[in-house]
TORKOL-4160 file (C-alpha; in steps of 0.2 Angstrom, whole numbers, padded with zeros to 4 digits, m for minus):
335
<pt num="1" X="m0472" Y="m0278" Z="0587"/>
<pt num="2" X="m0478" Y="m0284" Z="0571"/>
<pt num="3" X="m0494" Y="m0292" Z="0568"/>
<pt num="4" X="m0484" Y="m0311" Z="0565"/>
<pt num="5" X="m0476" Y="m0309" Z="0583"/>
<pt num="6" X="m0492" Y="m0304" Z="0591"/>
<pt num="7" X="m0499" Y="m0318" Z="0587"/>
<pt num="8" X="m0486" Y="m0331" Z="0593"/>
<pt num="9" X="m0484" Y="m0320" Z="0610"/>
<pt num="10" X="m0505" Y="m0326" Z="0611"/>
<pt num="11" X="m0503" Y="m0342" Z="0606"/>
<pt num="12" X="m0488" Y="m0346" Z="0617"/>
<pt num="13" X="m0490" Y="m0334" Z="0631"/>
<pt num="14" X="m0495" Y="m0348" Z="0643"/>
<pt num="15" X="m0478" Y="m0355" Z="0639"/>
<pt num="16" X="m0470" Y="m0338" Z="0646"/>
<pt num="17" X="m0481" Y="m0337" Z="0662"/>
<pt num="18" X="m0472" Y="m0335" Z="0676"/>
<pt num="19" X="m0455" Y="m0333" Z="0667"/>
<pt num="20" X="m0445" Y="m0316" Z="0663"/>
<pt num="21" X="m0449" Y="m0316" Z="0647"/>
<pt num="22" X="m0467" Y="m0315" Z="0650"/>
<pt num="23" X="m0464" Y="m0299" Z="0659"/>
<pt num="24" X="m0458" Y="m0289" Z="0644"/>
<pt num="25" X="m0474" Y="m0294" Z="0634"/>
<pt num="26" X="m0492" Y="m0283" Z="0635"/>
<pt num="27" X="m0506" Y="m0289" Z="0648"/>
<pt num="28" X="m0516" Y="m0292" Z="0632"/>
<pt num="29" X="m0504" Y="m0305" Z="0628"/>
<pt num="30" X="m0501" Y="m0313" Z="0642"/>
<pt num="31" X="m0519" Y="m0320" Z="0647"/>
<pt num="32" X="m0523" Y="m0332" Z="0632"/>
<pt num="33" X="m0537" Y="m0339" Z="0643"/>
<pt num="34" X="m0543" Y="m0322" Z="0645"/>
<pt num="35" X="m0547" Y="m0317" Z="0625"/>
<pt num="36" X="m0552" Y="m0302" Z="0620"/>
<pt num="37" X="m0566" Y="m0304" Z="0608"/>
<pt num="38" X="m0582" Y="m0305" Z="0610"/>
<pt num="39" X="m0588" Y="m0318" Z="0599"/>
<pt num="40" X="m0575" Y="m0330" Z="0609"/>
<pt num="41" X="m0587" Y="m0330" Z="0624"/>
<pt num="42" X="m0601" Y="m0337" Z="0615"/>
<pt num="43" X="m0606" Y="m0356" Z="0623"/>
<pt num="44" X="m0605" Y="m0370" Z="0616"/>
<pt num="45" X="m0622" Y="m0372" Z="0605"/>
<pt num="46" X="m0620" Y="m0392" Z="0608"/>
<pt num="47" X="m0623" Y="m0390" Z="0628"/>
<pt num="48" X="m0638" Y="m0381" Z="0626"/>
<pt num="49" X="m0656" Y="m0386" Z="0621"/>
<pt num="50" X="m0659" Y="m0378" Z="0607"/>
<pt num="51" X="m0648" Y="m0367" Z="0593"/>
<pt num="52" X="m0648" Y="m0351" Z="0602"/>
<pt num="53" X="m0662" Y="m0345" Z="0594"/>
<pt num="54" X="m0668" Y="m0327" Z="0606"/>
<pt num="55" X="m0688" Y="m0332" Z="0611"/>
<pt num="56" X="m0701" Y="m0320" Z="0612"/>
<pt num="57" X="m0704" Y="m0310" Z="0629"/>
<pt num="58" X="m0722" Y="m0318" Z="0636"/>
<pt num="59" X="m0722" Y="m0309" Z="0650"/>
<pt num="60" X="m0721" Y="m0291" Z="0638"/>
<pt num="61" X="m0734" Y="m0298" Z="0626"/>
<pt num="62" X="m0747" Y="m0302" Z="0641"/>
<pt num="63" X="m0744" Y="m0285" Z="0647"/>
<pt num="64" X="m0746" Y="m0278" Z="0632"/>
<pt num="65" X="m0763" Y="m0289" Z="0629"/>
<pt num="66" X="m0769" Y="m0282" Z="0648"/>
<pt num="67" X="m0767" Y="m0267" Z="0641"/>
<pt num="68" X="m0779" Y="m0267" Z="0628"/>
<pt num="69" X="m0797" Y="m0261" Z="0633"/>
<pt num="70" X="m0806" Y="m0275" Z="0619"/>
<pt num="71" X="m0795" Y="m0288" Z="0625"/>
<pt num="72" X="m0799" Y="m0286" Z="0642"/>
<pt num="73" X="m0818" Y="m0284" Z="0638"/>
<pt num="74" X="m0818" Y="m0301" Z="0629"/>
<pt num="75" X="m0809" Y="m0310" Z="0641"/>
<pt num="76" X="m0820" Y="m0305" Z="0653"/>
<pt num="77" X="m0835" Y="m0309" Z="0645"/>
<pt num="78" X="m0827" Y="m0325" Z="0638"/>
<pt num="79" X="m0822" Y="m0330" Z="0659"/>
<pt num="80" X="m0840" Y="m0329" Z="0660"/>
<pt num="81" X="m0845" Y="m0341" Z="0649"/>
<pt num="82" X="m0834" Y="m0352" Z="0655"/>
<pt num="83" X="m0840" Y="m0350" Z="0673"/>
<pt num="84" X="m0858" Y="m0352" Z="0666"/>
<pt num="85" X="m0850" Y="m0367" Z="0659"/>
<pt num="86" X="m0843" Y="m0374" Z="0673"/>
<pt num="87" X="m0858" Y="m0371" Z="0685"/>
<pt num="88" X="m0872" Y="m0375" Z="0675"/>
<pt num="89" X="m0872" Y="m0394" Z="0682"/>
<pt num="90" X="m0873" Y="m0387" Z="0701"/>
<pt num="91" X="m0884" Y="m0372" Z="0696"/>
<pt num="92" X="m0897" Y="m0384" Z="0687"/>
<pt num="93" X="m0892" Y="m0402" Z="0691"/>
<pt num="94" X="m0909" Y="m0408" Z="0680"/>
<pt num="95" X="m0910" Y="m0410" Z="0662"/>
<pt num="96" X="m0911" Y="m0394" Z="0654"/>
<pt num="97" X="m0924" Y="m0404" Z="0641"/>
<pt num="98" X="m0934" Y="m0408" Z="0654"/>
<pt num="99" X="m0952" Y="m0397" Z="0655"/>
<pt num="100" X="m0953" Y="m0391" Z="0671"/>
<pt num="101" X="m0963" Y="m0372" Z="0672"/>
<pt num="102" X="m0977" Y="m0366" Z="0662"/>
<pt num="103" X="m0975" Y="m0363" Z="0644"/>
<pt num="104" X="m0972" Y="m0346" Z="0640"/>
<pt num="105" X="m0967" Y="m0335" Z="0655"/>
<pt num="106" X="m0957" Y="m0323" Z="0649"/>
<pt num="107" X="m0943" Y="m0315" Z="0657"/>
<pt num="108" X="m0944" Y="m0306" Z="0674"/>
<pt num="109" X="m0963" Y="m0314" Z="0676"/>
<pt num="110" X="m0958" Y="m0328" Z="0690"/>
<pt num="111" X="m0943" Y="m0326" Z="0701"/>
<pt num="112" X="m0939" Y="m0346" Z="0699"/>
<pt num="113" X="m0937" Y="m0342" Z="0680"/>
<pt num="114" X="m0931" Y="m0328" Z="0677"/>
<pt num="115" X="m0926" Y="m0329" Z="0659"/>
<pt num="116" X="m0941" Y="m0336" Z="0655"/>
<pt num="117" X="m0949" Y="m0353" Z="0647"/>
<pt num="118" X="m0950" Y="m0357" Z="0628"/>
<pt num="119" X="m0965" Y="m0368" Z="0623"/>
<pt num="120" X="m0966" Y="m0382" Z="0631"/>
<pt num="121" X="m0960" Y="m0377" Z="0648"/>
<pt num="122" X="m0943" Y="m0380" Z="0647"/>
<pt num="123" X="m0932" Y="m0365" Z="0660"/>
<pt num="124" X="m0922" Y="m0354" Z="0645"/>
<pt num="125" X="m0907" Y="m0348" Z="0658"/>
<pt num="126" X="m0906" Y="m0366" Z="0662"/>
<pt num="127" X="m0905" Y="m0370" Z="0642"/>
<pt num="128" X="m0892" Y="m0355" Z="0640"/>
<pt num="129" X="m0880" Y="m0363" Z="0653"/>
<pt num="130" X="m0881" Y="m0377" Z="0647"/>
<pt num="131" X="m0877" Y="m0373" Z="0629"/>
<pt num="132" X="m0861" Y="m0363" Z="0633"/>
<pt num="133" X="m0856" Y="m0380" Z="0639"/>
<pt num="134" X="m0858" Y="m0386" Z="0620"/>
<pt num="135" X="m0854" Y="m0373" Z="0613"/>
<pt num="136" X="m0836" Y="m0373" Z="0622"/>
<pt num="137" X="m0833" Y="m0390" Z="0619"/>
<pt num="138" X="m0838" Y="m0392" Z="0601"/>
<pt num="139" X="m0828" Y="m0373" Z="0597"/>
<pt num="140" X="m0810" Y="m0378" Z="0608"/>
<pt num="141" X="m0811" Y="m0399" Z="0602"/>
<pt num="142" X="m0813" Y="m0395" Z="0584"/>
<pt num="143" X="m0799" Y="m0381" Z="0585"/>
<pt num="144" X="m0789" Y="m0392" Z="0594"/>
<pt num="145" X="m0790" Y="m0405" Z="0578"/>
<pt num="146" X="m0790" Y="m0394" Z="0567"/>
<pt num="147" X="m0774" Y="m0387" Z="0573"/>
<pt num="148" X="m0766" Y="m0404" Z="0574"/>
<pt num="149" X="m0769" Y="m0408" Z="0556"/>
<pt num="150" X="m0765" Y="m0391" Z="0549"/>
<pt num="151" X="m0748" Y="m0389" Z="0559"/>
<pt num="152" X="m0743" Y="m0408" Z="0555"/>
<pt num="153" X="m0746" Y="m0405" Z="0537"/>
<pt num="154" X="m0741" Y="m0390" Z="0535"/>
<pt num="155" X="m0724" Y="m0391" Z="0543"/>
<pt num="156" X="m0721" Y="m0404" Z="0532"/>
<pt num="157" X="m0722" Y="m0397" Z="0518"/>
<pt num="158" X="m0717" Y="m0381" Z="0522"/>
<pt num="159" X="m0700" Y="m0388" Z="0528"/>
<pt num="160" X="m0697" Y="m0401" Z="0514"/>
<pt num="161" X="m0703" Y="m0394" Z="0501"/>
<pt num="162" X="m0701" Y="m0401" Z="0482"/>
<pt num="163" X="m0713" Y="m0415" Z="0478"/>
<pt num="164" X="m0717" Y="m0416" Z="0497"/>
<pt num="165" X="m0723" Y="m0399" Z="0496"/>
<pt num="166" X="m0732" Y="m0401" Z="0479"/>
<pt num="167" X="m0743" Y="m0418" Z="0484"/>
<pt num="168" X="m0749" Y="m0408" Z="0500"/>
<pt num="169" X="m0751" Y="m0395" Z="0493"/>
<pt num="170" X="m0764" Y="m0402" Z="0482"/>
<pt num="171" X="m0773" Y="m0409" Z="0495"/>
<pt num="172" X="m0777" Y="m0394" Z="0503"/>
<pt num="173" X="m0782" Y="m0388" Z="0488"/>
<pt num="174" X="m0794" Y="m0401" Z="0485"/>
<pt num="175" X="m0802" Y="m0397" Z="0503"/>
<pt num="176" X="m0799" Y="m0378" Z="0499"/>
<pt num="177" X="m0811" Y="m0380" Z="0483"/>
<pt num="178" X="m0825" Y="m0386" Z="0493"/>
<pt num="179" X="m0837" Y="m0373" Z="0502"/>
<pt num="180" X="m0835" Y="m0378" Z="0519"/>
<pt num="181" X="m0850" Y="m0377" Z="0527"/>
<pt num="182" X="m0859" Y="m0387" Z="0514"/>
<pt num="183" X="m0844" Y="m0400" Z="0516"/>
<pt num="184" X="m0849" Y="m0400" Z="0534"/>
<pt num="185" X="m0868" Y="m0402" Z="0532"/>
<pt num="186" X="m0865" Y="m0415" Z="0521"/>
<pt num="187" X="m0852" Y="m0425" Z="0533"/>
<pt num="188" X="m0864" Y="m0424" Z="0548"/>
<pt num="189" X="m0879" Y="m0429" Z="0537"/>
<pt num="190" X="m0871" Y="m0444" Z="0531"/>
<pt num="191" X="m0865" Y="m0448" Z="0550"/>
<pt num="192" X="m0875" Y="m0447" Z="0563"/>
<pt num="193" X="m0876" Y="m0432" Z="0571"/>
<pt num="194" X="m0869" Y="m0431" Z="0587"/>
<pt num="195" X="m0857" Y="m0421" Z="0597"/>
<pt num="196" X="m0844" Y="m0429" Z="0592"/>
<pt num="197" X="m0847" Y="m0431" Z="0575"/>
<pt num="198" X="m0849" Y="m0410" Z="0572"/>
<pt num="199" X="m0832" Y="m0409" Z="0581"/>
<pt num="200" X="m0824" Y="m0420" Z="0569"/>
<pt num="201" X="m0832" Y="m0410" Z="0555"/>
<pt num="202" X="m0829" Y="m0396" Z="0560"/>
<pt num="203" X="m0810" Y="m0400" Z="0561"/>
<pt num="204" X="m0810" Y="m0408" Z="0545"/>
<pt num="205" X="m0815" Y="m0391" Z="0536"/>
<pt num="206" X="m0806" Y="m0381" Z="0546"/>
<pt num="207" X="m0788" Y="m0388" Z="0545"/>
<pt num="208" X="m0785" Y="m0381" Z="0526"/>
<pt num="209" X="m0783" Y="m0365" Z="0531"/>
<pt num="210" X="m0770" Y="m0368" Z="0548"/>
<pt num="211" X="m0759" Y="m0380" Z="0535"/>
<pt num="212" X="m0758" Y="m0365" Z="0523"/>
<pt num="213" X="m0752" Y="m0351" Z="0535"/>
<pt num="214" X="m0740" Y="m0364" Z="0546"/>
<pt num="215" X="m0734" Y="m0372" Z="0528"/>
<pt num="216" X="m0729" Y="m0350" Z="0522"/>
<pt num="217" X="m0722" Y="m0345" Z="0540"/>
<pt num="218" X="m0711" Y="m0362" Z="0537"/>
<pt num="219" X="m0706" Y="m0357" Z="0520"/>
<pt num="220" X="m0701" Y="m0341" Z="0528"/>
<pt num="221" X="m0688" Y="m0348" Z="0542"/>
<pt num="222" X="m0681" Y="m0364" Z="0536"/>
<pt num="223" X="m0667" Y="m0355" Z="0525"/>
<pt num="224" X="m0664" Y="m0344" Z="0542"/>
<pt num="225" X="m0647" Y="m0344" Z="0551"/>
<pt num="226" X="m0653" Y="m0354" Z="0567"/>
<pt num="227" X="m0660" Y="m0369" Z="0556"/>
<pt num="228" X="m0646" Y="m0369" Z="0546"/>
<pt num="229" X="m0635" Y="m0371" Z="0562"/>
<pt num="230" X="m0648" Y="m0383" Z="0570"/>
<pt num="231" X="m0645" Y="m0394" Z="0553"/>
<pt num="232" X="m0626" Y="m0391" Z="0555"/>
<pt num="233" X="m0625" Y="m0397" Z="0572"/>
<pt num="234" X="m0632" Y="m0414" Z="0566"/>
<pt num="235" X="m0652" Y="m0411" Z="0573"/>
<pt num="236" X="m0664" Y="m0424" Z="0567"/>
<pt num="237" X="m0678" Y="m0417" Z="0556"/>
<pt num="238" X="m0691" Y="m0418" Z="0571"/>
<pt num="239" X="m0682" Y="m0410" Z="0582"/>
<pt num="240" X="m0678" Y="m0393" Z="0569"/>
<pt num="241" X="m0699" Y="m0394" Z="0564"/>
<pt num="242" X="m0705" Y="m0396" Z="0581"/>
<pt num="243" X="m0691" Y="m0387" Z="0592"/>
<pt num="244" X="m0682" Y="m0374" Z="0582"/>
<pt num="245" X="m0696" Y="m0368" Z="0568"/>
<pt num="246" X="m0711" Y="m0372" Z="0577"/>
<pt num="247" X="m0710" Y="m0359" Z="0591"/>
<pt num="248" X="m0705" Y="m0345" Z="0579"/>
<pt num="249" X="m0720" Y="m0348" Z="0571"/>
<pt num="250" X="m0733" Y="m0349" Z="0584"/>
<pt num="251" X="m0740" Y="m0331" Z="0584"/>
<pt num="252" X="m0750" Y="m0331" Z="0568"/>
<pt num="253" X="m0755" Y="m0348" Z="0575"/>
<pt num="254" X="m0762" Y="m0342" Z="0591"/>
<pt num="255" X="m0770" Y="m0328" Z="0584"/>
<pt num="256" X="m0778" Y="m0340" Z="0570"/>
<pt num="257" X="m0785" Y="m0354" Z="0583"/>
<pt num="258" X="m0793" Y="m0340" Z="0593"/>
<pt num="259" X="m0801" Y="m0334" Z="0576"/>
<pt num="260" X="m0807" Y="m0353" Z="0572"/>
<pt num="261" X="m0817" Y="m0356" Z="0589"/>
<pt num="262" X="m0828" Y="m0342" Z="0584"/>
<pt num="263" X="m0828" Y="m0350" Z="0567"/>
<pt num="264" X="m0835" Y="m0368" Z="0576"/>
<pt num="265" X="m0846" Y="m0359" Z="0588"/>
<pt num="266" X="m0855" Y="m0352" Z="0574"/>
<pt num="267" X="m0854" Y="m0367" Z="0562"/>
<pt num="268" X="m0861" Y="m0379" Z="0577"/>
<pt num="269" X="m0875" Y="m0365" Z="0581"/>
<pt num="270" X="m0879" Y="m0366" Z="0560"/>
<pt num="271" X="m0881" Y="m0385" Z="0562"/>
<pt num="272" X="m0892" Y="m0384" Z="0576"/>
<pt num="273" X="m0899" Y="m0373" Z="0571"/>
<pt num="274" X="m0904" Y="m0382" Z="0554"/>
<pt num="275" X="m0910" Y="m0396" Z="0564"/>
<pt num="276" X="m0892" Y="m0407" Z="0562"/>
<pt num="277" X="m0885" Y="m0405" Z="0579"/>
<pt num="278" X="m0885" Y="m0418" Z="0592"/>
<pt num="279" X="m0905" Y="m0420" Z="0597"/>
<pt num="280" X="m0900" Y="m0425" Z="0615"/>
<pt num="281" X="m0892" Y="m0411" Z="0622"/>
<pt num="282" X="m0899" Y="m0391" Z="0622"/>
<pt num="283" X="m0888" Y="m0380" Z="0612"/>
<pt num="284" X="m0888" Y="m0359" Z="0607"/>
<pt num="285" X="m0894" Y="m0364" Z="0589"/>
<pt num="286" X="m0904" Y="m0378" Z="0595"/>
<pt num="287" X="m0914" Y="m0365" Z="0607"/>
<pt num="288" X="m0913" Y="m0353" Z="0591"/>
<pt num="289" X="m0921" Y="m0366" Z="0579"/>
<pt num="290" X="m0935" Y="m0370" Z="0589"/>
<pt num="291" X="m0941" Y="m0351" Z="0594"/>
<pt num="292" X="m0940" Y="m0345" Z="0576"/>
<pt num="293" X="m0956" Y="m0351" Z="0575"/>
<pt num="294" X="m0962" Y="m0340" Z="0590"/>
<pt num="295" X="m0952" Y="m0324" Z="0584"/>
<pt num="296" X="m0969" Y="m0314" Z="0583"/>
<pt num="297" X="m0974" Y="m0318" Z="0599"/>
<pt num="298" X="m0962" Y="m0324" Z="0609"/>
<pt num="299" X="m0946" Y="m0315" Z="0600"/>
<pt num="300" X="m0935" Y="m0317" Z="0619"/>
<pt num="301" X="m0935" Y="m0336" Z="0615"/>
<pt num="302" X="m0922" Y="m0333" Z="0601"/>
<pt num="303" X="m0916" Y="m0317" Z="0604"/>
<pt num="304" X="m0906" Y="m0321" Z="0622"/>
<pt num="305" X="m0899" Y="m0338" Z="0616"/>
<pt num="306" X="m0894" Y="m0326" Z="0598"/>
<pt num="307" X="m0887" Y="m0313" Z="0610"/>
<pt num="308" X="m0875" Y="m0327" Z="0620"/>
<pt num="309" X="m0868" Y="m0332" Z="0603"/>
<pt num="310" X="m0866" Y="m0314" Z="0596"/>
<pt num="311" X="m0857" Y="m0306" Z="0611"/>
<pt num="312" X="m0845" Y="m0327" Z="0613"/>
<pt num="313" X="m0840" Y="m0325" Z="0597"/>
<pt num="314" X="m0835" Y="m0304" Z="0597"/>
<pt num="315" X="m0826" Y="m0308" Z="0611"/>
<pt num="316" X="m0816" Y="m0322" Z="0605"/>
<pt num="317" X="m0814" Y="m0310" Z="0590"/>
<pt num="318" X="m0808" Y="m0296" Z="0601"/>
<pt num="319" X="m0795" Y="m0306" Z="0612"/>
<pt num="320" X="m0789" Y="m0312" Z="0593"/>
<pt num="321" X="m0785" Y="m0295" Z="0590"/>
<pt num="322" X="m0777" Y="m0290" Z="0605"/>
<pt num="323" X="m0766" Y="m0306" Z="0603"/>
<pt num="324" X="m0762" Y="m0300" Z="0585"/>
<pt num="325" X="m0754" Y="m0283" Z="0592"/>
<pt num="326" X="m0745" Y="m0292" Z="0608"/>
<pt num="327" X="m0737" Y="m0305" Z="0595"/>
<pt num="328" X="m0736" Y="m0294" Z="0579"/>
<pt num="329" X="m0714" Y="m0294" Z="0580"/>
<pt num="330" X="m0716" Y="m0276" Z="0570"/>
<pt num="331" X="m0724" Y="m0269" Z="0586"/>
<pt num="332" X="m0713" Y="m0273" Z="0597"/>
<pt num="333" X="m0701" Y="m0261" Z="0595"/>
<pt num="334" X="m0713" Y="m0248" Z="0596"/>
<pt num="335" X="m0717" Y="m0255" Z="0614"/>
């Protein structure tokens, strides 16, 4: 049978069914509902929620960050913090400013304080827990802003591109060109420092660096065949940014955000630590500041608040490297 005829038996072998003529034809040809390649079985993409774009296994990727040692040490540490966090308005329900021992006891001296007192009587184990509080809040808050702005922006521009691309690019640069700490003691020295206030600092000098990596992983997969059949399928701009490119690009993101709470623990600690923290609540580098003076003589008052910072901030460092390899795409084969 030529290859002509084969084609009108398949086009009009519904028209034979049930009739001789149908009979003397190939089983192939006589199912036209039933075709035989493989690309015909795909679904419509218009019935679905998205373009059909394959999603990253989260299930594999938290197995594969179980079964790293470090990350399983810094999420273990980092649960403790959090539980400190969370019980440290049961466990010491005063005001950790408040002076209630004798000044100086150092650790181990009187079972009712065991970490100590600094010098003017105020419980250090209570100051610790209530720090990680602060310390928590200022380091996820700022993050969280920071993240806003930098994905907003740099989506934008990353996804547009031309002079879209060029005027926000600019910007950035002009926030890049700053040294961001000083830009941050300066913002929380012209506002009043409070918690709020730090957070919002620390967002503002931190959002820079998020815009530049979403705005290249944009660059990188707007020309890709899912977008280009998202556009073809008539999807609005937001829908592409936020539903089609955005979750393709959240791996170096969630790598990064861990990487900047670290970043805004220490820069809160700094400002504290500096004497431009928030003056009514107990912080790790408000408790730091206030024992350098000590450090001969009563070194515990800045070394146990300095060790709480040290060992937050490696583990939020070690659970960003254990994300890196879970989300890393070149890995994933390997697994």
């Amino acid at each position: 049978m030529s290859s002509s005829e084969g084609t009108a038996a398949g086009i009009y072998g519904e028209r034979f069914h049930g009739t001789e003529a149908a009979a003397d034809l190939p089983p192939e040809l006589t199912s036209p509902l039933e075709p035989q390649w493989s690309n015909l079985h795909a679904p419509d993409a218009r019935s679905h929620s998205s373009a059909g774009v394959p999603r990253r296994n989260g299930l594999r990727a938290v197995k594969t960050l179980l079964r790293n040692p470090n990350a399983l040490f810094g999420l273990a540490f980092l649960g403790a913090v959090v539980i400190a966090a969370l019980t440290a308005p049961i466990l010491y329900p005063d005001d950790p400013l408040s002076m209630v021992a004798t000044p100086f006891l150092w650790p181990g001296q009187d079972p009712a304080f065991p970490l100590g007192s600094d010098s003017l009587g105020r419980d250090v184990l209570s100051g610790i827990l209530w720090g990680s509080r602060i310390s928590l809040v200022v380091g996820l808050a700022a993050t969280a802003l920071g993240l806003g702005v930098g994905i907003v922006v740099g989506a934008v521009a990353g996804y547009f591109g031309g002079w879209v691309d060029d005027l926000l690019v600019r910007v950035i640069e002009i926030f890049q060109t700053l040294p961001s700490f000083v830009l941050l003691v300066v913002l929380v020295a012209i506002a009043e420092p409070t918690v709020s206030t730090i957070t919002a600092g620390i967002a503002i000098v931190s959002w820079p660096t998020v815009a530049r990596l979403t705005r290249a992983e944009f660059r990188a997969l707007r020309e890709k065949d899912f977008v280009v059949a998202a556009r073809s399928l008539g999807y609005g701009h937001a829908r592409i940014i936020f539903r089609e490119i955005l979750p393709n690009a959240l791996p170096p993101l969630i790598v990064t955000s861990s990487v900047m709470v670290a970043s805004a623990i220490l820069m809160e600690a700094a400002l504290s630590f500096m004497g431009l923290g928030d003056p009514n609540v107990v912080s790790w580098g408000s408790m730091i500041g206030a024992g350098r003076e000590l450090i001969r003589t009563a070194w515990y008052l800045t070394a146990l608040p300095g060790l709480a910072i040290v060992f937050t901030v490696l583990s939020l460092n070690l659970i960003a490297d254990g994300l890196n390899d879970a989300l890393n795409p070149r890995l994933s084969e390997e697994r």
